[in-house]
DRENPA-3360 file (N, C-alpha, C; in nm, 2 decimals, always signed):
BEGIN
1 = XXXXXXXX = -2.74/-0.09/+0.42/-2.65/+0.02/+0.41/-2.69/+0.11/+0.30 ~ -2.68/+0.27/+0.28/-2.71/+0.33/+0.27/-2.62/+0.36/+0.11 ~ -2.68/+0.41/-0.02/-2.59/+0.42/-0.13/-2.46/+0.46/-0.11 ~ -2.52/+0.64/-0.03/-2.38/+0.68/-0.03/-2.29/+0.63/+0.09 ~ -2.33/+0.58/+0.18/-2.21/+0.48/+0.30/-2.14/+0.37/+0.24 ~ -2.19/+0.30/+0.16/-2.15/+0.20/+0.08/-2.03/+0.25/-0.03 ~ -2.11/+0.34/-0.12/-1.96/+0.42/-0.22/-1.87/+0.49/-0.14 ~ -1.88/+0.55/-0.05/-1.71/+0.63/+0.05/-1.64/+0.50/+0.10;
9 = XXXXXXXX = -1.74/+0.40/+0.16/-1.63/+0.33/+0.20/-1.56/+0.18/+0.05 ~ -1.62/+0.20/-0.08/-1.60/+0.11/-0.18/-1.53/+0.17/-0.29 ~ -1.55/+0.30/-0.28/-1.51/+0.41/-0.41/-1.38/+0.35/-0.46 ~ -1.38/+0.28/-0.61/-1.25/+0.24/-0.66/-1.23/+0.10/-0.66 ~ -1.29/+0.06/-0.54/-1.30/-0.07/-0.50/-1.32/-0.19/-0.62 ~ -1.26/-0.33/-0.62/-1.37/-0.42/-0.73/-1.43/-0.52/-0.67 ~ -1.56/-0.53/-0.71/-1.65/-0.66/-0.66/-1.67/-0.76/-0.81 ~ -1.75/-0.85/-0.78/-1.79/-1.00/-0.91/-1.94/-0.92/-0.91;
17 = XXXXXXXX = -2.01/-0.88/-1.00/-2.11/-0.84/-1.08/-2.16/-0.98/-1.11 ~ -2.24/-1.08/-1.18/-2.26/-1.13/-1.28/-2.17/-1.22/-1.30 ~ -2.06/-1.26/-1.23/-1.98/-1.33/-1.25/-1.80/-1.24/-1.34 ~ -1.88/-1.12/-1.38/-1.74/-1.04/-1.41/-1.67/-0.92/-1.29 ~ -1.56/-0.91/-1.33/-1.54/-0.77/-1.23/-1.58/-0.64/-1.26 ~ -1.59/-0.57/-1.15/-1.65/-0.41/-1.16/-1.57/-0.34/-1.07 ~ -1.60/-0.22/-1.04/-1.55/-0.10/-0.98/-1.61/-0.02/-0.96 ~ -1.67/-0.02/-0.83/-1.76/+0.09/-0.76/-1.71/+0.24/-0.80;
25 = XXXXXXXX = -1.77/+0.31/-0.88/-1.74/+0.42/-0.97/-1.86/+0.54/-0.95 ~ -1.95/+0.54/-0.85/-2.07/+0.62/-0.83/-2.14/+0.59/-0.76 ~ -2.24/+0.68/-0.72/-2.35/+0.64/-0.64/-2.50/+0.73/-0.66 ~ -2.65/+0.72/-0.65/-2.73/+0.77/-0.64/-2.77/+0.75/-0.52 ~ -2.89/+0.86/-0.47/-2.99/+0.83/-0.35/-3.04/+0.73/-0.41 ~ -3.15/+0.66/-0.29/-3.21/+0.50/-0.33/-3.36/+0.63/-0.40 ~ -3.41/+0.75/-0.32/-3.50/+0.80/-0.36/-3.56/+0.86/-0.52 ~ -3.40/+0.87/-0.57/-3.38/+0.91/-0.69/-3.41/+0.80/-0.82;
33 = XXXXXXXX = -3.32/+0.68/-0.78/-3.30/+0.55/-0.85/-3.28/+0.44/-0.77 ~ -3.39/+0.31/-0.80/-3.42/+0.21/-0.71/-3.27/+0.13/-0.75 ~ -3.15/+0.18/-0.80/-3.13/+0.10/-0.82/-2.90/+0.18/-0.85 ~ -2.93/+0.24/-0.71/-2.81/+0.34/-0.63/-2.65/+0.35/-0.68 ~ -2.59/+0.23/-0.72/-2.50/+0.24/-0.73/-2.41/+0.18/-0.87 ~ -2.32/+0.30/-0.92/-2.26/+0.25/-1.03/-2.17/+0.17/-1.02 ~ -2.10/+0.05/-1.12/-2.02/+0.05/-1.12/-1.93/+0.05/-1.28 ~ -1.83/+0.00/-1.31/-1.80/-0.01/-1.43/-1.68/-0.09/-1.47;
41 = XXXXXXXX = -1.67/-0.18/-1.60/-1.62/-0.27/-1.62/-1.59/-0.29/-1.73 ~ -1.44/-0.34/-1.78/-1.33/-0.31/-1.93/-1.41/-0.40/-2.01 ~ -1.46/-0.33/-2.05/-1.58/-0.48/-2.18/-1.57/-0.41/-2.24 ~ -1.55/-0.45/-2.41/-1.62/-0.34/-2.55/-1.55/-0.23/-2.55 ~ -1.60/-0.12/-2.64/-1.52/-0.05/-2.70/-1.58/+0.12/-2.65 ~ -1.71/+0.11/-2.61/-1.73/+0.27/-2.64/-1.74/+0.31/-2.46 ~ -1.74/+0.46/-2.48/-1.74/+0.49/-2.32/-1.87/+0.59/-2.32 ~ -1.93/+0.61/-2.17/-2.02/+0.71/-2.21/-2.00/+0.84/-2.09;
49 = XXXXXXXX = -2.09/+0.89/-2.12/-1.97/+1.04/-2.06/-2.01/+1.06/-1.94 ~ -1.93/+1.12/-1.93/-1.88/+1.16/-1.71/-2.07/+1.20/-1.66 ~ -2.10/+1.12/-1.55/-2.26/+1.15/-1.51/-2.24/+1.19/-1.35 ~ -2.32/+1.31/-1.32/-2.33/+1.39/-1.23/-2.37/+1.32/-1.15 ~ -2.34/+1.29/-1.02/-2.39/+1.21/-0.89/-2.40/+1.26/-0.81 ~ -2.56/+1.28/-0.71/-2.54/+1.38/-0.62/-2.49/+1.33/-0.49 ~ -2.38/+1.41/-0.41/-2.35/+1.39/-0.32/-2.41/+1.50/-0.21 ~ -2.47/+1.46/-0.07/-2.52/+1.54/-0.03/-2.61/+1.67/-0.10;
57 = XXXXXXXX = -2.56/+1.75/-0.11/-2.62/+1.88/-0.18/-2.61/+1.91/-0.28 ~ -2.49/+1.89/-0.36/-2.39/+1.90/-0.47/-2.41/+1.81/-0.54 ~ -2.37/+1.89/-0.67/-2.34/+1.73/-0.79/-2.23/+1.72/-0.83 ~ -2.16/+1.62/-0.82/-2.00/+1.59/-0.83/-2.03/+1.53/-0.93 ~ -1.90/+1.53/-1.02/-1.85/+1.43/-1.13/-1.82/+1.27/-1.09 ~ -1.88/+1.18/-1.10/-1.85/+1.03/-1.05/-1.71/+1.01/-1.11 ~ -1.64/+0.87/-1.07/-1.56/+0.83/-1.13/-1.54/+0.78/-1.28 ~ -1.62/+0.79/-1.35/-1.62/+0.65/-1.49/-1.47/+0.71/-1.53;
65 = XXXXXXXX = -1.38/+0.61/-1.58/-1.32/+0.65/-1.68/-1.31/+0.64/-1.82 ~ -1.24/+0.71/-1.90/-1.31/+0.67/-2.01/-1.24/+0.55/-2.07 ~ -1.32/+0.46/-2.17/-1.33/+0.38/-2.21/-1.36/+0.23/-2.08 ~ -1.46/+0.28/-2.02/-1.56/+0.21/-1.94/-1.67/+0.21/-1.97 ~ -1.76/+0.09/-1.93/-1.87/+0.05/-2.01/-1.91/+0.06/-1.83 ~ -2.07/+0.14/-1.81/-2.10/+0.11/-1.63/-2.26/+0.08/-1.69 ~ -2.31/+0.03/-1.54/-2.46/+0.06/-1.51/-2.47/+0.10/-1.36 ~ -2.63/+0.08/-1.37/-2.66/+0.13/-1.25/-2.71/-0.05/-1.20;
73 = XXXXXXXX = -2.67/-0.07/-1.06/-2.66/-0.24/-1.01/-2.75/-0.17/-0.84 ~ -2.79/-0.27/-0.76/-2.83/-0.28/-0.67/-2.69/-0.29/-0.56 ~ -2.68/-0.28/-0.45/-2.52/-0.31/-0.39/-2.53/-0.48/-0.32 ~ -2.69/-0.54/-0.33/-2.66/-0.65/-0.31/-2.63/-0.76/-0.39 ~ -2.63/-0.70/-0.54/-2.57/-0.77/-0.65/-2.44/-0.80/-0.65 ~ -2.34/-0.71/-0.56/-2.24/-0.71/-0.57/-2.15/-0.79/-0.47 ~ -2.06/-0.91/-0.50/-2.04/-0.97/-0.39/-1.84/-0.94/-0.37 ~ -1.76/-0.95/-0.31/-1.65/-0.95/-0.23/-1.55/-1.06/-0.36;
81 = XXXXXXXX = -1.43/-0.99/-0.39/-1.36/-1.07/-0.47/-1.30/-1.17/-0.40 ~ -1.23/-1.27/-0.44/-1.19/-1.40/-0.36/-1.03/-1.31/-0.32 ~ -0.95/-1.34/-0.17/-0.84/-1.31/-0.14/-0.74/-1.29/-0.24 ~ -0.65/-1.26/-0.27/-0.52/-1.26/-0.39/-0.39/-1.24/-0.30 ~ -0.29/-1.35/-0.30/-0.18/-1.33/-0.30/-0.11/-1.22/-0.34 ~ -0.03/-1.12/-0.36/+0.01/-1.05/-0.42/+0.20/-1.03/-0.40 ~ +0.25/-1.02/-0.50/+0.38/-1.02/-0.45/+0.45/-0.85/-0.50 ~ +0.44/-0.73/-0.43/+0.44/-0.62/-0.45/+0.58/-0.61/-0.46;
89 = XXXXXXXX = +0.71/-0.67/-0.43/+0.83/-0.64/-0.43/+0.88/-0.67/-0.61 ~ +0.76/-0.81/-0.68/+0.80/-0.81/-0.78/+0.74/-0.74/-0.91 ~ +0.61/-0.71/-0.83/+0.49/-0.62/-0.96/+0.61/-0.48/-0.94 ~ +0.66/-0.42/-0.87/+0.69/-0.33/-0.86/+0.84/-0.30/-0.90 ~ +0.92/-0.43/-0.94/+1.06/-0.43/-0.94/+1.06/-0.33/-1.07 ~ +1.18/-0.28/-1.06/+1.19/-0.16/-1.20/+1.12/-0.05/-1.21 ~ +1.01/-0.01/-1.14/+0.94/+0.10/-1.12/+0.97/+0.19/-1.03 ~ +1.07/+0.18/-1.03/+1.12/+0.31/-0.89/+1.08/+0.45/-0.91;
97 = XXXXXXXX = +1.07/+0.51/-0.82/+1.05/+0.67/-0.88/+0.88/+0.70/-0.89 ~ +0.78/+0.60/-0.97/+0.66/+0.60/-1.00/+0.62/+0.67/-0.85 ~ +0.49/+0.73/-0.89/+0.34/+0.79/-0.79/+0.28/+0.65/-0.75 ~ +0.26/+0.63/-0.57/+0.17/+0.52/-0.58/+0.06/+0.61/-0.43 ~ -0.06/+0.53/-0.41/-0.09/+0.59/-0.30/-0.11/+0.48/-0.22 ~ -0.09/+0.58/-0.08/-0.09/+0.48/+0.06/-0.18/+0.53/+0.15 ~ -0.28/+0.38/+0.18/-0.39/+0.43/+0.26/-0.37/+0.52/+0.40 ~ -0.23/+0.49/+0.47/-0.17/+0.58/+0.58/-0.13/+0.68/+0.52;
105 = XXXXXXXX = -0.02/+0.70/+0.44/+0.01/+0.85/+0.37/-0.01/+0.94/+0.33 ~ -0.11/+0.89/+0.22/-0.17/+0.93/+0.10/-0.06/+0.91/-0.05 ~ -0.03/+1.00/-0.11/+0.03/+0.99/-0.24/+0.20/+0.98/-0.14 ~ +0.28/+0.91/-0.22/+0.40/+0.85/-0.20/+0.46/+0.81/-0.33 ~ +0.56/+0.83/-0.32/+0.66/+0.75/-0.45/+0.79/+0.65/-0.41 ~ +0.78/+0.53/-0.46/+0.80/+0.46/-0.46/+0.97/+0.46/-0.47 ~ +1.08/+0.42/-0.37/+1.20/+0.41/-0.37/+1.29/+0.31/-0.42 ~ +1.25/+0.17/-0.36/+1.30/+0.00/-0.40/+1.22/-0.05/-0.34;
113 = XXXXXXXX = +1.23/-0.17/-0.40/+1.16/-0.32/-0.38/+1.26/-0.41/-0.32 ~ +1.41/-0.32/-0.30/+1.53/-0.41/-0.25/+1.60/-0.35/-0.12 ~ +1.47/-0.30/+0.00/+1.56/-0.25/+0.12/+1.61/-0.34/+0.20 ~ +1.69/-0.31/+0.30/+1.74/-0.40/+0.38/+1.69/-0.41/+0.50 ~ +1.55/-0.40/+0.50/+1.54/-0.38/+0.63/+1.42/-0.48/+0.62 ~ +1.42/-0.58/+0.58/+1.35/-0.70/+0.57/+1.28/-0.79/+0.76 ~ +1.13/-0.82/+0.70/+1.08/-0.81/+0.56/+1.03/-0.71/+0.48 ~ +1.04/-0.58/+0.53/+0.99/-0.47/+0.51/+1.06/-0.39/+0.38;
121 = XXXXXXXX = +1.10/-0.49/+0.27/+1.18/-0.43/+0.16/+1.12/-0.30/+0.15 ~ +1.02/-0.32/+0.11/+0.97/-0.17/-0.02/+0.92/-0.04/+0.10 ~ +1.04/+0.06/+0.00/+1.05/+0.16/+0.06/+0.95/+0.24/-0.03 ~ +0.93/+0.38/+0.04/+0.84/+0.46/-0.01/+0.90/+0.60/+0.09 ~ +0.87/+0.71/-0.03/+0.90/+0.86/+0.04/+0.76/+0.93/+0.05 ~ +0.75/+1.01/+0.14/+0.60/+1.06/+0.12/+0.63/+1.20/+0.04 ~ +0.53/+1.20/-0.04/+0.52/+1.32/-0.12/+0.33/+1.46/-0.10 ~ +0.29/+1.36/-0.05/+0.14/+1.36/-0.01/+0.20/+1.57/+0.06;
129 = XXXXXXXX = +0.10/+1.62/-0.02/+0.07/+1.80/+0.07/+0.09/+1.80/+0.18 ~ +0.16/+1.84/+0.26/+0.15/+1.85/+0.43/+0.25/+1.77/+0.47 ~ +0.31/+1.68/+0.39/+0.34/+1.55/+0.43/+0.54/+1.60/+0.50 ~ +0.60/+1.54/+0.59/+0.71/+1.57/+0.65/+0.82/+1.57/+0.53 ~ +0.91/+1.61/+0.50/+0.94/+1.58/+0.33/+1.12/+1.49/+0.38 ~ +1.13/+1.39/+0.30/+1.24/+1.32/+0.33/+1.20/+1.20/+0.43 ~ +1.08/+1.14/+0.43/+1.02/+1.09/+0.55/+1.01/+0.91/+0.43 ~ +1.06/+0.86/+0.48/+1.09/+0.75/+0.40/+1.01/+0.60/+0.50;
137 = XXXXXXXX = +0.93/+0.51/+0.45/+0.88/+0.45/+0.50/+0.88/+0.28/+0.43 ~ +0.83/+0.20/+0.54/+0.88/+0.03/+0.50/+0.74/-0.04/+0.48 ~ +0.74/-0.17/+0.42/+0.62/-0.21/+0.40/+0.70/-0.34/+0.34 ~ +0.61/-0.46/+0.40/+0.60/-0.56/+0.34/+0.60/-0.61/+0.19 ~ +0.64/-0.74/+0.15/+0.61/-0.73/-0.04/+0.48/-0.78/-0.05 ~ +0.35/-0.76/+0.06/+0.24/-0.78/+0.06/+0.15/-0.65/+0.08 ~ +0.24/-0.51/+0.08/+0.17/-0.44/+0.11/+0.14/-0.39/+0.24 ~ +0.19/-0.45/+0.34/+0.17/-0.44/+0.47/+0.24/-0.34/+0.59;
145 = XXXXXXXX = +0.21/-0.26/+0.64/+0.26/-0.18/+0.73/+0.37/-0.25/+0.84 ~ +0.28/-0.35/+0.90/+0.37/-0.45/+0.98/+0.34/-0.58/+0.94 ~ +0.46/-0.64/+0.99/+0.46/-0.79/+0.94/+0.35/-0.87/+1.00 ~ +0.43/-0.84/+1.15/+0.35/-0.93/+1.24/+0.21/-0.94/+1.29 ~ +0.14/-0.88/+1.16/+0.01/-0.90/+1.20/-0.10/-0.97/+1.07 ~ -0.08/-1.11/+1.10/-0.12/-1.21/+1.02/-0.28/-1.13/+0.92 ~ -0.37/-1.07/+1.03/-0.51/-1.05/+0.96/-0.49/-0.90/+0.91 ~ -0.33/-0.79/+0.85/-0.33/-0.69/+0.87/-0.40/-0.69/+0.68;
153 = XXXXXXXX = -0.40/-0.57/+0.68/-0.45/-0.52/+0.53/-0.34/-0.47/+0.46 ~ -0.35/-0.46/+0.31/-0.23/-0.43/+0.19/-0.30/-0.27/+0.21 ~ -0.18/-0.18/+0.25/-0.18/-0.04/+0.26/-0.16/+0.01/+0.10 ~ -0.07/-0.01/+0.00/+0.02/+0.03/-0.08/-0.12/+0.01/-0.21 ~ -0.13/+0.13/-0.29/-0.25/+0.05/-0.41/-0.16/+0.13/-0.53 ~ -0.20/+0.12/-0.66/-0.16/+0.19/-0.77/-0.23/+0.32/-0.72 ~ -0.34/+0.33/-0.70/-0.39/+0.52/-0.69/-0.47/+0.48/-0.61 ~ -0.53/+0.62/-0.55/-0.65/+0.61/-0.45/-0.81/+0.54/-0.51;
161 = XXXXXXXX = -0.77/+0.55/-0.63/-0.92/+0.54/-0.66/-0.89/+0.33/-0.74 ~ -0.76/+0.34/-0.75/-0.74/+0.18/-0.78/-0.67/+0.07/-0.69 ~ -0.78/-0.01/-0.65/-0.74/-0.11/-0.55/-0.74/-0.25/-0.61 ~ -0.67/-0.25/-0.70/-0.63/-0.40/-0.75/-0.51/-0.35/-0.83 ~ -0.44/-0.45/-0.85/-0.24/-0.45/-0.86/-0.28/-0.58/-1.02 ~ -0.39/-0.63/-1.02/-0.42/-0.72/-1.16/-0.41/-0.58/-1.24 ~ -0.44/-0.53/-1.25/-0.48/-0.39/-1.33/-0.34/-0.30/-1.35 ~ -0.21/-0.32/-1.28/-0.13/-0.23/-1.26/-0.04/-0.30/-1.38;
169 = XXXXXXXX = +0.00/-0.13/-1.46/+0.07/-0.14/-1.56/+0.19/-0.08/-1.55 ~ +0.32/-0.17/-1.57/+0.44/-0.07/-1.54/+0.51/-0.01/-1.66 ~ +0.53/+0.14/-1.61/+0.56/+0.23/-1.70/+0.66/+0.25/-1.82 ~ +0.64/+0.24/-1.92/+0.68/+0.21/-2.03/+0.81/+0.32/-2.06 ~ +0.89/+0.30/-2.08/+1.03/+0.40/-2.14/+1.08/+0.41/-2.28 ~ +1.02/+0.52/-2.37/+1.00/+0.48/-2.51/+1.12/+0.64/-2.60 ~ +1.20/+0.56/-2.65/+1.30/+0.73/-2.72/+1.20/+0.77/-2.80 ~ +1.31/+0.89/-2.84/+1.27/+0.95/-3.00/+1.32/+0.85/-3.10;
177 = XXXXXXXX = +1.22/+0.85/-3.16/+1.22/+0.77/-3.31/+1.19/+0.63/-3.32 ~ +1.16/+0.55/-3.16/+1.11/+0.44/-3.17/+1.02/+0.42/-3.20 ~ +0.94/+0.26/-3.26/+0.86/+0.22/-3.34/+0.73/+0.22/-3.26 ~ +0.61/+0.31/-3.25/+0.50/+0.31/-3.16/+0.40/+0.28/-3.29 ~ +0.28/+0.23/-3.20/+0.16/+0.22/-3.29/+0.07/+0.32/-3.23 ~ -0.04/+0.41/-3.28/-0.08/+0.56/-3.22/-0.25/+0.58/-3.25 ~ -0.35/+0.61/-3.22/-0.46/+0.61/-3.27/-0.53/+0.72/-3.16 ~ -0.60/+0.85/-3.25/-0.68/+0.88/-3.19/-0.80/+0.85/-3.18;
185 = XXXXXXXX = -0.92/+0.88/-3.04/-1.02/+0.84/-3.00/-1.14/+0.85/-3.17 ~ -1.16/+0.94/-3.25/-1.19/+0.93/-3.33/-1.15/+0.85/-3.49 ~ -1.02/+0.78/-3.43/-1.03/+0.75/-3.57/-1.01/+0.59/-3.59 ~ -1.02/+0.55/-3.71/-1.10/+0.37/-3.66/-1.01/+0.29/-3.70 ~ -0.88/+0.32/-3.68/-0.75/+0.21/-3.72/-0.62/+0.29/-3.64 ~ -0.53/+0.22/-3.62/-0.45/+0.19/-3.58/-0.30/+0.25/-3.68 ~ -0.21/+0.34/-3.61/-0.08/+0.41/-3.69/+0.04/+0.31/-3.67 ~ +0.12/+0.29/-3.74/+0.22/+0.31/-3.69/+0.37/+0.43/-3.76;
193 = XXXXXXXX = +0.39/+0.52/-3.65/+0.46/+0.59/-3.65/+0.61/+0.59/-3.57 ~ +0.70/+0.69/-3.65/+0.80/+0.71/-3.51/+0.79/+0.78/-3.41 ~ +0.81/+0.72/-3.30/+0.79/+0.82/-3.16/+0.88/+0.98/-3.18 ~ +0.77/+1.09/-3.14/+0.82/+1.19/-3.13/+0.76/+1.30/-3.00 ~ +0.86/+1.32/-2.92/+0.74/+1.38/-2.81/+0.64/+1.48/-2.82 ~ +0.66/+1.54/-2.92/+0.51/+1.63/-2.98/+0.37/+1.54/-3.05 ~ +0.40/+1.43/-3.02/+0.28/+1.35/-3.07/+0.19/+1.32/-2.96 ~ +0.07/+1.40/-3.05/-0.05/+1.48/-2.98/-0.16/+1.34/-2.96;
201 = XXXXXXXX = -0.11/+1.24/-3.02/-0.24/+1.12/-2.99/-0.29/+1.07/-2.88 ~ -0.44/+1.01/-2.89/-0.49/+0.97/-2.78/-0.39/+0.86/-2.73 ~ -0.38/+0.78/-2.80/-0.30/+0.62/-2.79/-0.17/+0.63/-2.84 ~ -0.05/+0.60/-2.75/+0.09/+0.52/-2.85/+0.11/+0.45/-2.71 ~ +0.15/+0.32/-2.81/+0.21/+0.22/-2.73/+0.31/+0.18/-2.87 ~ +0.42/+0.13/-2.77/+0.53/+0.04/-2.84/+0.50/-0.03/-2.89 ~ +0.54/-0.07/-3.03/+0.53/-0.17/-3.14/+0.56/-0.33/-3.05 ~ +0.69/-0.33/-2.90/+0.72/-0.41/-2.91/+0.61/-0.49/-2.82;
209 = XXXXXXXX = +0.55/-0.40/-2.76/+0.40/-0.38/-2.67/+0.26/-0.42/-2.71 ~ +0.28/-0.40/-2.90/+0.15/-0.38/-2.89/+0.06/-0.55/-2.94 ~ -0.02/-0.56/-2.90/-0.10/-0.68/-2.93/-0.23/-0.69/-3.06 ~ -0.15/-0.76/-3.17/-0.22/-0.74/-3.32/-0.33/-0.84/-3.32 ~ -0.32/-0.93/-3.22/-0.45/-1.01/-3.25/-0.56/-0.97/-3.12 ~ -0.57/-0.82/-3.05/-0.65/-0.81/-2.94/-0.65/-0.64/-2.98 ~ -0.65/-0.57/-3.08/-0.65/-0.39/-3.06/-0.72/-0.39/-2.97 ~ -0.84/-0.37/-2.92/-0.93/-0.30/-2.81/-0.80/-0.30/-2.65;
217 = XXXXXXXX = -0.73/-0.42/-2.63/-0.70/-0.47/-2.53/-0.53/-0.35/-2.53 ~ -0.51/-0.29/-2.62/-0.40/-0.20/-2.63/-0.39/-0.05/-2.58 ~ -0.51/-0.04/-2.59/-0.53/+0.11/-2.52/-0.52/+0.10/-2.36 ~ -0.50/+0.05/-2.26/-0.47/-0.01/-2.14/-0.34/+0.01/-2.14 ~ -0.21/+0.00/-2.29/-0.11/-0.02/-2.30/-0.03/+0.06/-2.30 ~ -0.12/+0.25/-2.34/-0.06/+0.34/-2.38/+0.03/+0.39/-2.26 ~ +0.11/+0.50/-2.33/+0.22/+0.59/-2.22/+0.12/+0.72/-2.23 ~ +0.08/+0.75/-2.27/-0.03/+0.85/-2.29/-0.13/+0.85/-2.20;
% end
């Protein structure tokens, strides 16, 4: 398979690297670099900056985000994550309202995790451009369009570009004047301030959020 056939249909995707996980985040021609495809993976501290990938004719911006660590891997280095149970009616409980995207829809927002129209709790409205507006839709707490089809696929992801629900963080509800810890990208420690919505920082997360024996692992944590 071909670099770029491999990243359209993987883009966002994660595979086992080395025994760690990754995320198909780019791609090269094989003519260019023997060695085609990026990916990238939450290790360490520094990020390095957005690299031009050419697509067909054009040079697009790949995916990296920042504070990802990537290389450039072979696509046969990369092997298929093990199955995961997932229980989307409970990852999702209290998130109502949130952006999620649906491989049928596109962008959607999320209504309950408690409909009655079981097993098809979790509802969803489409929001997606074009999309019928008021058009409300059902899905399994596995993600699934229909029940009855034992080998079907989890439609429902956090974003288009993220397909894993290990990764999904639910959104934090923080006042004025609560106790946040705050850090911009340049600076080498850690604030703690009171929350004010003019606060211009790269990072706040909740004091009650934040984890003192793991900083690196806190930036994942922010509302920001």
């Amino acid at each position: 398979m071909k670099a770029k056939e491999f990243y359209e249909l993987n883009k966002g995707k994660y595979f086992m690297y080395n025994g760690e996980k990754v995320q198909v985040v780019g791609f090269c021609p094989e003519m260019i670099a023997s060695l085609p495809i990026m990916v990238a993976y939450k290790k360490g501290c520094w990020a390095f900056p957005y690299t031009l990938i050419q697509i067909s004719y054009e040079w697009k911006e790949s995916l990296i985000n920042d504070g990802d660590r990537g290389k450039w891997v072979n696509i046969e280095a990369l092997n298929p994550l093990e199955p995961q149970e997932i229980d989307l009616c409970e990852i999702l409980k209290g998130c109502e309202g949130i952006e999620l995207w649906c491989d049928i829809f596109g962008k959607c927002k999320l209504l309950t995790t408690e409909g009655d129209n079981s097993p098809h709790e979790i509802e969803i409205e489409l929001i997606d451009e074009g999309a019928d507006k008021d058009v409300i839709e059902c899905f399994t707490s596995d993600g699934k369009f229909y029940a009855g089809y034992p080998n079907g696929k989890c439609m429902l992801w956090p974003s288009e570009t993220n397909r894993d629900w290990s990764t999904f963080v639910k959104p934090i509800s923080v006042k004025e004047g609560d106790p946040v810890m705050t850090k911009w990208n340049s600076a080498a420690f850690w604030k703690l301030e009171s929350y004010t919505k003019d606060n211009k920082s790269d990072f706040i997360v909740p004091v009650s959020d934040f984890d003192f024996s793991d900083f690196d692992s806190n930036k994942s944590k922010s509302i920001v």
